[in-house]
Structure formats: structure tokens, C-alpha cells
PQR file of N, CA, C, O and H, with PARSE charges and radii, in Angstrom:
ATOM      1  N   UNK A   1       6.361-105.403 176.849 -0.4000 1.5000
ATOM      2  CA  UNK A   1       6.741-106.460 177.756 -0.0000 2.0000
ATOM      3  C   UNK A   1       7.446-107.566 176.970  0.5500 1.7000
ATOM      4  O   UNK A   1       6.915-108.213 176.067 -0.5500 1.4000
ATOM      5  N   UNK A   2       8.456-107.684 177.325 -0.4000 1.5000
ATOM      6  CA  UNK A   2       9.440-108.929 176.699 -0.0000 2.0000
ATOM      7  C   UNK A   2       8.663-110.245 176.887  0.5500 1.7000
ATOM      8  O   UNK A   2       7.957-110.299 177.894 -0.5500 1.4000
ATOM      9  H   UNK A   2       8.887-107.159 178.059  0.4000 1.0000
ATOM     10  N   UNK A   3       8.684-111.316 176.068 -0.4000 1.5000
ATOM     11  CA  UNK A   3       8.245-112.584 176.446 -0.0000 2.0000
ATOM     12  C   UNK A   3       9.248-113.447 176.754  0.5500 1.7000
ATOM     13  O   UNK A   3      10.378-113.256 176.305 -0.5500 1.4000
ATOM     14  H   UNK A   3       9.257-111.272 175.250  0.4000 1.0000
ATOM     15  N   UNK A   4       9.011-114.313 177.413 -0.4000 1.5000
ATOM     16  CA  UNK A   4      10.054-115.248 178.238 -0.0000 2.0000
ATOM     17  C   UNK A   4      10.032-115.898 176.843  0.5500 1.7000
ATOM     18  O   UNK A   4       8.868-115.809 176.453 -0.5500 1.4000
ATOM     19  H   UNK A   4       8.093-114.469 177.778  0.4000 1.0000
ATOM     20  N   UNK A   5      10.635-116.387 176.101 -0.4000 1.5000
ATOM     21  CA  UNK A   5      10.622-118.041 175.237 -0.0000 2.0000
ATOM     22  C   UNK A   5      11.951-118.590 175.496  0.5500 1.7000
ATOM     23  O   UNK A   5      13.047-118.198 175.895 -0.5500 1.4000
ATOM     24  H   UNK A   5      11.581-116.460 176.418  0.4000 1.0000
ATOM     25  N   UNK A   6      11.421-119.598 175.125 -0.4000 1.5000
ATOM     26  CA  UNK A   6      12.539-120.841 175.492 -0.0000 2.0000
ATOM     27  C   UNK A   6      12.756-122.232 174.495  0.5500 1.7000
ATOM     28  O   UNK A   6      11.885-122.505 173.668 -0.5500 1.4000
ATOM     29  H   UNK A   6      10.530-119.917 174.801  0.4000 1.0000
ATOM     30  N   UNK A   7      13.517-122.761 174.584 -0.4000 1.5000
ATOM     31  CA  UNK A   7      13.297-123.444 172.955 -0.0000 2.0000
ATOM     32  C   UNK A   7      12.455-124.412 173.763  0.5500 1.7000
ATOM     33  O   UNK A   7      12.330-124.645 174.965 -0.5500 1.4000
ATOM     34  H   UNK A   7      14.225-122.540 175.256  0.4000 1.0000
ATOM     35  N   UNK A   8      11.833-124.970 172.451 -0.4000 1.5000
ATOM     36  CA  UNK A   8      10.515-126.398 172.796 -0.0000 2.0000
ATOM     37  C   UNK A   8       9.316-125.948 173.138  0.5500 1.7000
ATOM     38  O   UNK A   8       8.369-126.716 173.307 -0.5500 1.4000
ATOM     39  H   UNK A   8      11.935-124.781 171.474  0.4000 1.0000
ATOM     40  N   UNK A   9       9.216-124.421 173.300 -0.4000 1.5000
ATOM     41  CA  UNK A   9       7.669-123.799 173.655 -0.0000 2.0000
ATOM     42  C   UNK A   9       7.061-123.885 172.236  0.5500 1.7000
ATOM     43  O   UNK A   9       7.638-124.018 171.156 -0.5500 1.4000
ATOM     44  H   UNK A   9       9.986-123.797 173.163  0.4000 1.0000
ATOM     45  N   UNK A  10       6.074-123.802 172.448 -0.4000 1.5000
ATOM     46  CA  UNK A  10       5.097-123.814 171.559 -0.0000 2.0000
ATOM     47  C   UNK A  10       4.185-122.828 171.532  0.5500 1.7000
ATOM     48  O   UNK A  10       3.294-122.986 172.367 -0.5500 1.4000
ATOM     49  H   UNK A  10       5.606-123.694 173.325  0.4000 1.0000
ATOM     50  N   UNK A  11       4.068-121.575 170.665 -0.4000 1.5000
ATOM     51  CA  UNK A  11       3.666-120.441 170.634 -0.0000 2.0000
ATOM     52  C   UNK A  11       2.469-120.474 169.586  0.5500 1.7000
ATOM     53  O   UNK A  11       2.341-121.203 168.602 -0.5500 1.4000
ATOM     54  H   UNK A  11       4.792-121.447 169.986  0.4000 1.0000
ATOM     55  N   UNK A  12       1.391-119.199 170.210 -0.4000 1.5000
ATOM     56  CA  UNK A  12       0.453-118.963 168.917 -0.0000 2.0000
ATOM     57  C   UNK A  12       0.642-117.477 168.367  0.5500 1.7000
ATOM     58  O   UNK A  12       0.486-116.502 169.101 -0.5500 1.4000
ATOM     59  H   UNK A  12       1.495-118.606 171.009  0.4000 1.0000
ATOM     60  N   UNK A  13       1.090-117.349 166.625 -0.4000 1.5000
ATOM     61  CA  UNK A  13       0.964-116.382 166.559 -0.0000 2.0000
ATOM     62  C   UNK A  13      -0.431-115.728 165.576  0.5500 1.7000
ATOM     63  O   UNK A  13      -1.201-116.367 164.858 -0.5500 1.4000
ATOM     64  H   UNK A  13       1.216-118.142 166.029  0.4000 1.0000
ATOM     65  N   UNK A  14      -0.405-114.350 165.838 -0.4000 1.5000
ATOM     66  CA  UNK A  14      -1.697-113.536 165.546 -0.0000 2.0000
ATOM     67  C   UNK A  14      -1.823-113.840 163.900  0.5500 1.7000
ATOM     68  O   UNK A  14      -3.032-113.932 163.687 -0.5500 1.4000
ATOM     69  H   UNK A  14       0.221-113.831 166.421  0.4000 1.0000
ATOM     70  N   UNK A  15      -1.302-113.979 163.012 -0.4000 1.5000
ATOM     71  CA  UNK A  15      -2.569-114.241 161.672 -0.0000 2.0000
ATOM     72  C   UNK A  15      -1.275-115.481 161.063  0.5500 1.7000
ATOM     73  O   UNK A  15      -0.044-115.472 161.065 -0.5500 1.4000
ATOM     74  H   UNK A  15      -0.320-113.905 163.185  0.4000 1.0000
ATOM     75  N   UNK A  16      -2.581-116.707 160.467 -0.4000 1.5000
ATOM     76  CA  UNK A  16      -2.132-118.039 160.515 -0.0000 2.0000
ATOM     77  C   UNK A  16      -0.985-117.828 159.352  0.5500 1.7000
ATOM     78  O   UNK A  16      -0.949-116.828 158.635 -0.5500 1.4000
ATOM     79  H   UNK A  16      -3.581-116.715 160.466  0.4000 1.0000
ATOM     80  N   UNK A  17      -0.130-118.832 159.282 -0.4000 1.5000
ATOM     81  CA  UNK A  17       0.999-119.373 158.516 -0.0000 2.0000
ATOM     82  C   UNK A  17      -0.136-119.710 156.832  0.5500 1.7000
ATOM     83  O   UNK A  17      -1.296-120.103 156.950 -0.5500 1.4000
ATOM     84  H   UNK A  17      -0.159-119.644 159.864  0.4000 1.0000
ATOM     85  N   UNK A  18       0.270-119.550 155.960 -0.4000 1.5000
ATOM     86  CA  UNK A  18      -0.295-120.053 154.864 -0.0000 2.0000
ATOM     87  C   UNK A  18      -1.324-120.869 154.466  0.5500 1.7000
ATOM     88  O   UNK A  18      -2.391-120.765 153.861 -0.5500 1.4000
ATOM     89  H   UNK A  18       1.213-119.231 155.864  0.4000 1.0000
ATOM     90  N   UNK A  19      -0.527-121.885 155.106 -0.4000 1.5000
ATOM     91  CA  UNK A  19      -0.720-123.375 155.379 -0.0000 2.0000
ATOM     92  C   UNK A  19      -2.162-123.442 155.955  0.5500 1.7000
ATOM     93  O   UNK A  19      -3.105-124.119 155.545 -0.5500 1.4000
ATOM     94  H   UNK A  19       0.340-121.970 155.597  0.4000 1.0000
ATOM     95  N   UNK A  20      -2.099-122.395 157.227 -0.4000 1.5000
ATOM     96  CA  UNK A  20      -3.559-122.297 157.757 -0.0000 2.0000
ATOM     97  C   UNK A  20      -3.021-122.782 159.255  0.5500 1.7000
ATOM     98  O   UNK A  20      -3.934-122.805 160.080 -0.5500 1.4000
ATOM     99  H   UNK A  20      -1.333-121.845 157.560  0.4000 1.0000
ATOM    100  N   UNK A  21      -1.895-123.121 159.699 -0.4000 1.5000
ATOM    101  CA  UNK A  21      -1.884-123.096 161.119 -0.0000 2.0000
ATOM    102  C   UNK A  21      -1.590-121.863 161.929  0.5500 1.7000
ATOM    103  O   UNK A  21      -1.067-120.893 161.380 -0.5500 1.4000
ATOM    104  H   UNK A  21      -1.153-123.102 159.029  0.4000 1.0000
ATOM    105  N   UNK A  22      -1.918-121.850 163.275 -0.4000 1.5000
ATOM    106  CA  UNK A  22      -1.617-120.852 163.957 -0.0000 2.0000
ATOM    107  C   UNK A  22      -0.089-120.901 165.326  0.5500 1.7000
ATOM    108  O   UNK A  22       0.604-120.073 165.917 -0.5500 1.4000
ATOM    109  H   UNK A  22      -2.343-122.638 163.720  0.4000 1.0000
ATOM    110  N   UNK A  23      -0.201-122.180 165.270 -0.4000 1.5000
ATOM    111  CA  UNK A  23       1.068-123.043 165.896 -0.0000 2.0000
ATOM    112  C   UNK A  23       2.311-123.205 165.575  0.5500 1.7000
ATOM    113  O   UNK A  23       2.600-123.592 164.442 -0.5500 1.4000
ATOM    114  H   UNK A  23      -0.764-122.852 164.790  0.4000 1.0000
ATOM    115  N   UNK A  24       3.338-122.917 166.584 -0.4000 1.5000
ATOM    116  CA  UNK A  24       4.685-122.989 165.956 -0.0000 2.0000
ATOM    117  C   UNK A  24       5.580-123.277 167.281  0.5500 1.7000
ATOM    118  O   UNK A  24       5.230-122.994 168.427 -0.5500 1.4000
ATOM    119  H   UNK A  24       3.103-122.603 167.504  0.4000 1.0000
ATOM    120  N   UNK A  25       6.930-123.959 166.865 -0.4000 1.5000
ATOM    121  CA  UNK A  25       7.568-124.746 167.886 -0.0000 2.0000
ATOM    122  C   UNK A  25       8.857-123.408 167.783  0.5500 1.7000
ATOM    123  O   UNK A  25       9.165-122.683 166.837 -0.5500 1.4000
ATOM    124  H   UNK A  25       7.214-124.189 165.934  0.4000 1.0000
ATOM    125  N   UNK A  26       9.370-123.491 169.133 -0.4000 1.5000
ATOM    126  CA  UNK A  26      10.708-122.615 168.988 -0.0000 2.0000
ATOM    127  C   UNK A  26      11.500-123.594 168.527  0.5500 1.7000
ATOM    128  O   UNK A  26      11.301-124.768 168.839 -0.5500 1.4000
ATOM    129  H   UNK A  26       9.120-124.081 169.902  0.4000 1.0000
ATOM    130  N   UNK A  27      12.464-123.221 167.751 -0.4000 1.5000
ATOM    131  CA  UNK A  27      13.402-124.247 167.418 -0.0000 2.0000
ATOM    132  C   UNK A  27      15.337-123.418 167.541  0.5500 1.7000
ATOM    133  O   UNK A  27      16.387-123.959 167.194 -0.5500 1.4000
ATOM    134  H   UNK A  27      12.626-122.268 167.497  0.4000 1.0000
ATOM    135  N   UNK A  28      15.181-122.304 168.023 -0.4000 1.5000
ATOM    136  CA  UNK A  28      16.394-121.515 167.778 -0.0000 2.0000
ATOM    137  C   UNK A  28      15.632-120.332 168.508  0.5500 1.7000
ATOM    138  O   UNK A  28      14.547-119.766 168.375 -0.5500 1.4000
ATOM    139  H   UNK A  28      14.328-121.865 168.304  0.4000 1.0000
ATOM    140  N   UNK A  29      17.161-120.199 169.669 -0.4000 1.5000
ATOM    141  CA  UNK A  29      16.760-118.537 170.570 -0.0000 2.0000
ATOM    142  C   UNK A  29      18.299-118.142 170.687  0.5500 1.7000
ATOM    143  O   UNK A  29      19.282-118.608 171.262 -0.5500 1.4000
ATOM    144  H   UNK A  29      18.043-120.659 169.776  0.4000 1.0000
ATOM    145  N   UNK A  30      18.002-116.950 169.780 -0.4000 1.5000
ATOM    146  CA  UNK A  30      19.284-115.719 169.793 -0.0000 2.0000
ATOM    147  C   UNK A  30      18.969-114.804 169.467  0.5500 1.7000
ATOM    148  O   UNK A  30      17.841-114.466 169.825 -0.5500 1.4000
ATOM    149  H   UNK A  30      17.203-116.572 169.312  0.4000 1.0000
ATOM    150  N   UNK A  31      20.062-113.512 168.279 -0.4000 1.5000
ATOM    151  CA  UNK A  31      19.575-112.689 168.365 -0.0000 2.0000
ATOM    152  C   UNK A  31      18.001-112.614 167.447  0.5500 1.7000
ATOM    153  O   UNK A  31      17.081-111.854 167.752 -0.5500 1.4000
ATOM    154  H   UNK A  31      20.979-113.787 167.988  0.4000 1.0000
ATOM    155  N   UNK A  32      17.977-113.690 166.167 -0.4000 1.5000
ATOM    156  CA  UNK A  32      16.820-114.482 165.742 -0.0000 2.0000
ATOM    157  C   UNK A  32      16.072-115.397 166.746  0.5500 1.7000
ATOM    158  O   UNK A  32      16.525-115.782 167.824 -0.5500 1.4000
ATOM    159  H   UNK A  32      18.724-114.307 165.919  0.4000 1.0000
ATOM    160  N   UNK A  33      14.959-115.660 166.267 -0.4000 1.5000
ATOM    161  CA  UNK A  33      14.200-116.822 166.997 -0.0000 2.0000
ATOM    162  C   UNK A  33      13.656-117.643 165.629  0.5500 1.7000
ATOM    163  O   UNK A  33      12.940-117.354 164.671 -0.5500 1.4000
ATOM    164  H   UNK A  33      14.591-115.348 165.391  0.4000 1.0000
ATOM    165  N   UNK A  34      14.406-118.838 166.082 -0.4000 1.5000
ATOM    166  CA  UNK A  34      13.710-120.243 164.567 -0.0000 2.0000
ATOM    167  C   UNK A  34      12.263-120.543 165.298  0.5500 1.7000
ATOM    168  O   UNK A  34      11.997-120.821 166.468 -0.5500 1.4000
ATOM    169  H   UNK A  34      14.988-119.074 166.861  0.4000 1.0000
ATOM    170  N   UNK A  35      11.528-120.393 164.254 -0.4000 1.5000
ATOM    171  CA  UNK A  35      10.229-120.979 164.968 -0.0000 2.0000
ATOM    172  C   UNK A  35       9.711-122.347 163.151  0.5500 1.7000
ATOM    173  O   UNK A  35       9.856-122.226 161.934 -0.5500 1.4000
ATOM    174  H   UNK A  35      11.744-120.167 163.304  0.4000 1.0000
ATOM    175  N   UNK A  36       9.219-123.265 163.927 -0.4000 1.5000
ATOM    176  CA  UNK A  36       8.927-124.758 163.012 -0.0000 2.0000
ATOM    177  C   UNK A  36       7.568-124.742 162.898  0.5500 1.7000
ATOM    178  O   UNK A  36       7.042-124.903 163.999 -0.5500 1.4000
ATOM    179  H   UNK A  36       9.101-123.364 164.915  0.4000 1.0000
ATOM    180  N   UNK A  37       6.408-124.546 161.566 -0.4000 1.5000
ATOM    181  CA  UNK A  37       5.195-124.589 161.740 -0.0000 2.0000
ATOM    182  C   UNK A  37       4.911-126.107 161.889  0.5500 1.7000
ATOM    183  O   UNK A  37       5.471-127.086 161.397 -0.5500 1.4000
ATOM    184  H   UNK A  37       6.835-124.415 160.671  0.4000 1.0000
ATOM    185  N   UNK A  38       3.386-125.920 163.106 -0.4000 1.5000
ATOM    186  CA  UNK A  38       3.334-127.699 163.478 -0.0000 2.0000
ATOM    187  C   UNK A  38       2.532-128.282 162.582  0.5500 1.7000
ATOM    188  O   UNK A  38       2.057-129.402 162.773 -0.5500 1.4000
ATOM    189  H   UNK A  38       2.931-125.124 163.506  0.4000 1.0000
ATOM    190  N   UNK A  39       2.320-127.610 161.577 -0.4000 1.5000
ATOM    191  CA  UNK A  39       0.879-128.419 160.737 -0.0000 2.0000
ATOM    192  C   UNK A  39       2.066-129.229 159.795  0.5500 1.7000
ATOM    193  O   UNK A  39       2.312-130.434 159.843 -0.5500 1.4000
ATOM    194  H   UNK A  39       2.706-126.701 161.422  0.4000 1.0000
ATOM    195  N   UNK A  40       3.092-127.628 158.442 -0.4000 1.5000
ATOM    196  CA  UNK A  40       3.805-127.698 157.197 -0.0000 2.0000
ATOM    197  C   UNK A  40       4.980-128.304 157.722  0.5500 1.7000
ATOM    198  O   UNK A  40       5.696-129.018 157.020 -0.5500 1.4000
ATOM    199  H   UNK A  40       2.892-126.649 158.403  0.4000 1.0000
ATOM    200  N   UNK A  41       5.225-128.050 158.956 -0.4000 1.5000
ATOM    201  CA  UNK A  41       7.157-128.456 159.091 -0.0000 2.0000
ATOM    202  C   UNK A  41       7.834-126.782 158.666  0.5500 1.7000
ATOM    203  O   UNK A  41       9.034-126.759 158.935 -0.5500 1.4000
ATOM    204  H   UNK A  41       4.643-127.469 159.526  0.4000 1.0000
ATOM    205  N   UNK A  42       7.503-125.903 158.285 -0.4000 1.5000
ATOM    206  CA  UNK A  42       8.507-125.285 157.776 -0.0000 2.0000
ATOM    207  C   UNK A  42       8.826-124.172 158.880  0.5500 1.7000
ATOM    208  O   UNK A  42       8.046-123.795 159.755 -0.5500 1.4000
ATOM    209  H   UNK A  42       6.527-125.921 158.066  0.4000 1.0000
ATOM    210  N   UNK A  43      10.436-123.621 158.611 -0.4000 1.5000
ATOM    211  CA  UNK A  43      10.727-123.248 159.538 -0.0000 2.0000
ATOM    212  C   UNK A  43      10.909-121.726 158.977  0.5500 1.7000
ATOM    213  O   UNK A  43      10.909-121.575 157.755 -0.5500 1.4000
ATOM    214  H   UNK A  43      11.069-123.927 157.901  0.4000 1.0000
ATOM    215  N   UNK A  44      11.010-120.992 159.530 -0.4000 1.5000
ATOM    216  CA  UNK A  44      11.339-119.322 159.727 -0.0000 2.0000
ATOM    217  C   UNK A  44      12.150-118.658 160.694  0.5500 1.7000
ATOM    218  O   UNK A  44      12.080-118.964 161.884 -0.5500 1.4000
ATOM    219  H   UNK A  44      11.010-121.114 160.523  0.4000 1.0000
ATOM    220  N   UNK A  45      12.877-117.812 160.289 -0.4000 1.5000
ATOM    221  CA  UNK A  45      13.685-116.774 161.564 -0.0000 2.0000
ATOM    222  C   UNK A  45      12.980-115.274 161.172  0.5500 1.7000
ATOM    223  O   UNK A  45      13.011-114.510 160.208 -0.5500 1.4000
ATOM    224  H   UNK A  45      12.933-117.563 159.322  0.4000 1.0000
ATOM    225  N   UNK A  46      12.167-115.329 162.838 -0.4000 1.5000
ATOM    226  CA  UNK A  46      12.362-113.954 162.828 -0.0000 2.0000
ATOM    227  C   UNK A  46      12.861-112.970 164.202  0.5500 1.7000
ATOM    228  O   UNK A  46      12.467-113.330 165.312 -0.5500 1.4000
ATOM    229  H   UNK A  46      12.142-115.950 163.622  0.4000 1.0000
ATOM    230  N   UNK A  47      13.777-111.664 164.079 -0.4000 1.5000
ATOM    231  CA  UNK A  47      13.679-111.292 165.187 -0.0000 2.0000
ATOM    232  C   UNK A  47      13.070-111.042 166.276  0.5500 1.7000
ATOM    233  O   UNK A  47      11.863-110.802 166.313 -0.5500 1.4000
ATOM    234  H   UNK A  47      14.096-111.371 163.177  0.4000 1.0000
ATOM    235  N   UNK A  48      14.095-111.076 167.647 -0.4000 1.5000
ATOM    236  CA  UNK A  48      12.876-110.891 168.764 -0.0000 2.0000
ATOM    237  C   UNK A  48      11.774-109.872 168.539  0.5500 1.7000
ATOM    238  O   UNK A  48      10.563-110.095 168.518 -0.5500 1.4000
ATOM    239  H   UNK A  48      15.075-111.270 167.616  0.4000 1.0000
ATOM    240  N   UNK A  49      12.520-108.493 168.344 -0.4000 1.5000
ATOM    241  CA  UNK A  49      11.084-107.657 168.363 -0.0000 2.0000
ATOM    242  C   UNK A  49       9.811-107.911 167.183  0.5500 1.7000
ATOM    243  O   UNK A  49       8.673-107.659 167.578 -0.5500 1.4000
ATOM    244  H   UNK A  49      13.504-108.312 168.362  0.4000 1.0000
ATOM    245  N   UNK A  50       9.929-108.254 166.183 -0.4000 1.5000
ATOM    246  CA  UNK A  50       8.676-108.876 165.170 -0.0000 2.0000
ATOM    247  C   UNK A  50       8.332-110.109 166.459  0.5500 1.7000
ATOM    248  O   UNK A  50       7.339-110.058 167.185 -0.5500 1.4000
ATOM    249  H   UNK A  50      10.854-108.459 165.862  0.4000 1.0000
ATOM    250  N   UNK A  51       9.387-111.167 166.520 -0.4000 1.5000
ATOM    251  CA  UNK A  51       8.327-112.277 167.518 -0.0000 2.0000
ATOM    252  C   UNK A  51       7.203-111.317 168.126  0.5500 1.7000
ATOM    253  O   UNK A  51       6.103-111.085 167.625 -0.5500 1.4000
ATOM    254  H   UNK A  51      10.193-111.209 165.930  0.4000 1.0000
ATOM    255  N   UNK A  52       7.760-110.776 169.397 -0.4000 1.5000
ATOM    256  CA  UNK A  52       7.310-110.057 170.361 -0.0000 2.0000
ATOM    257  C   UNK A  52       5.686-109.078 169.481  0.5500 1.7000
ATOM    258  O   UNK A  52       4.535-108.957 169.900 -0.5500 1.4000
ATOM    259  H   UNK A  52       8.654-110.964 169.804  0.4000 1.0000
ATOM    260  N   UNK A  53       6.096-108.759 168.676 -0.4000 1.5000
ATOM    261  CA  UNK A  53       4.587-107.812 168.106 -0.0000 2.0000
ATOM    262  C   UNK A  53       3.646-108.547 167.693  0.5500 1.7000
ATOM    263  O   UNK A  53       2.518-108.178 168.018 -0.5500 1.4000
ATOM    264  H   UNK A  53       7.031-108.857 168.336  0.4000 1.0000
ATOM    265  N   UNK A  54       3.793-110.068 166.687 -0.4000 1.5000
ATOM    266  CA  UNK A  54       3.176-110.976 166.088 -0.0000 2.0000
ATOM    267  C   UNK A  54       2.505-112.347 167.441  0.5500 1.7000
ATOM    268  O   UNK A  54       1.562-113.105 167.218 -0.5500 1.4000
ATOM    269  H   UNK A  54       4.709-110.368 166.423  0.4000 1.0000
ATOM    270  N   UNK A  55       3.489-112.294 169.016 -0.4000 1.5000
ATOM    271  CA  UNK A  55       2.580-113.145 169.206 -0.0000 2.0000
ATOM    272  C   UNK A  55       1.699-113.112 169.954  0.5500 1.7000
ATOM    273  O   UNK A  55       1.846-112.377 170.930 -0.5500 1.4000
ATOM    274  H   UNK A  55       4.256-111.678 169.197  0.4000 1.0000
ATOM    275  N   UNK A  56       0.230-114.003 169.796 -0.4000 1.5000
ATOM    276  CA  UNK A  56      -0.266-114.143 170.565 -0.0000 2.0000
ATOM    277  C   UNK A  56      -0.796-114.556 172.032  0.5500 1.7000
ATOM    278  O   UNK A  56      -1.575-113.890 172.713 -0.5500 1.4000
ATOM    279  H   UNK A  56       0.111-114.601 169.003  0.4000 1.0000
ATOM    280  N   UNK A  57      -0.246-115.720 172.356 -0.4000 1.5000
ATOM    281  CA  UNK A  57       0.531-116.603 173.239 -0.0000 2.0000
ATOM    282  C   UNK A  57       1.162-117.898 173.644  0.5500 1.7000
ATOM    283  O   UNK A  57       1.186-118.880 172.903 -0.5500 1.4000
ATOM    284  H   UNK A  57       0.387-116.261 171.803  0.4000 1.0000
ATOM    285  N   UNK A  58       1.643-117.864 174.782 -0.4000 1.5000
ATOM    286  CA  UNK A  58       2.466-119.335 174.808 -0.0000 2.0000
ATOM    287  C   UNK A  58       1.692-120.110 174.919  0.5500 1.7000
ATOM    288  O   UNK A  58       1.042-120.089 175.964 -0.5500 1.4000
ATOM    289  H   UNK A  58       1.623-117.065 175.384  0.4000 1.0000
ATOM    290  N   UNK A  59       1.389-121.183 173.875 -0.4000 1.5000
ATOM    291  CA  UNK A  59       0.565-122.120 174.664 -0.0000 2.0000
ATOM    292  C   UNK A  59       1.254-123.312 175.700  0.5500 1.7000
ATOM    293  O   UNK A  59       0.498-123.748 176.569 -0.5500 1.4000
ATOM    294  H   UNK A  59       1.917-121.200 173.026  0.4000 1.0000
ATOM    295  N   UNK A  60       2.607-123.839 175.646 -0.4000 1.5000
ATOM    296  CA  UNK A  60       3.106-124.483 176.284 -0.0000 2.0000
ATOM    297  C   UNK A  60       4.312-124.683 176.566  0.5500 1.7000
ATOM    298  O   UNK A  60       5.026-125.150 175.679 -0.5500 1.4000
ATOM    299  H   UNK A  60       3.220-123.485 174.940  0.4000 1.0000
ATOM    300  N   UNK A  61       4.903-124.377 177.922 -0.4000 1.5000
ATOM    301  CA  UNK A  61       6.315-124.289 178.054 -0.0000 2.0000
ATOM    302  C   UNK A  61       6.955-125.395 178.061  0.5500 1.7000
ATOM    303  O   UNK A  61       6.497-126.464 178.465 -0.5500 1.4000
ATOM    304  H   UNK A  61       4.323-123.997 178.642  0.4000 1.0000
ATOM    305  N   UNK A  62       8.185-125.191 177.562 -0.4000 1.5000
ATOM    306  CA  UNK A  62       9.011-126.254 177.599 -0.0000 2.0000
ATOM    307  C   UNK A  62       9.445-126.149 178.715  0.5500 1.7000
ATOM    308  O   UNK A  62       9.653-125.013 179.141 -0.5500 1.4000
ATOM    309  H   UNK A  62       8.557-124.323 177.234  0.4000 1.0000
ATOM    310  N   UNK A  63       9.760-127.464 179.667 -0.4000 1.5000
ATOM    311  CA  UNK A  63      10.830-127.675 181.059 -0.0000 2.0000
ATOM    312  C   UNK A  63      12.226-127.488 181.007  0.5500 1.7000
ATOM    313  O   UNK A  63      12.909-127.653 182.018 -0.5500 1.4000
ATOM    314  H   UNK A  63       9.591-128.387 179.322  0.4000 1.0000
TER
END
């Protein structure tokens, strides 16, 4: 099942960022998705299908 994202959502994915967060902001939707960790700031691209396997869920949509 495809996930809707949209930039400004705020997603949880399945095993934490380094850092120790589990939170991340979309920041870029194409054939990559930029996602911004909310704890470190740091940002990552990964493709839709890795997004899609790694997340857990949306916690909040952007309008």
C-alpha cells in the first residue's frame, strides 16, 4: 500500500535515527523523499519504496 506523504508531515519511522529519535519532518517529495530528524536537524534522502518499508506511521499531516 502506497503512503500518501506530503511535505510538512511528520512521520515515525521503525528503528530510531542514531541520535535516538524516531521522528522526522518531510522536507522534499519526488522521485526521493528528504526527510529532517526532529531531535539532530539532520537530513536524509531516501527513496519512495525504502520510505514505504521503513515507515511506521504518520503522525501528523500537513494541510
Amino acid at each position: 500500500m502506497p503512503a500518501d506523504i506530503k511535505l510538512g508531515d511528520i512521520v515515525r519511522l521503525r528503528k530510531p535515527h542514531p541520535c535516538g529519535s524516531y521522528e522526522w519532518e518531510v522536507v522534499r517529495v519526488g522521485v526521493d523523499v528528504g526527510l529532517k530528524c526532529l531531535k539532530c536537524q539532520r537530513r536524509v534522502l531516501l527513496c519512495k519504496s525504502t520510505l514505504e518499508r521503513r515507515l511506521k506511521e504518520i503522525i501528523s499531516k500537513s494541510d
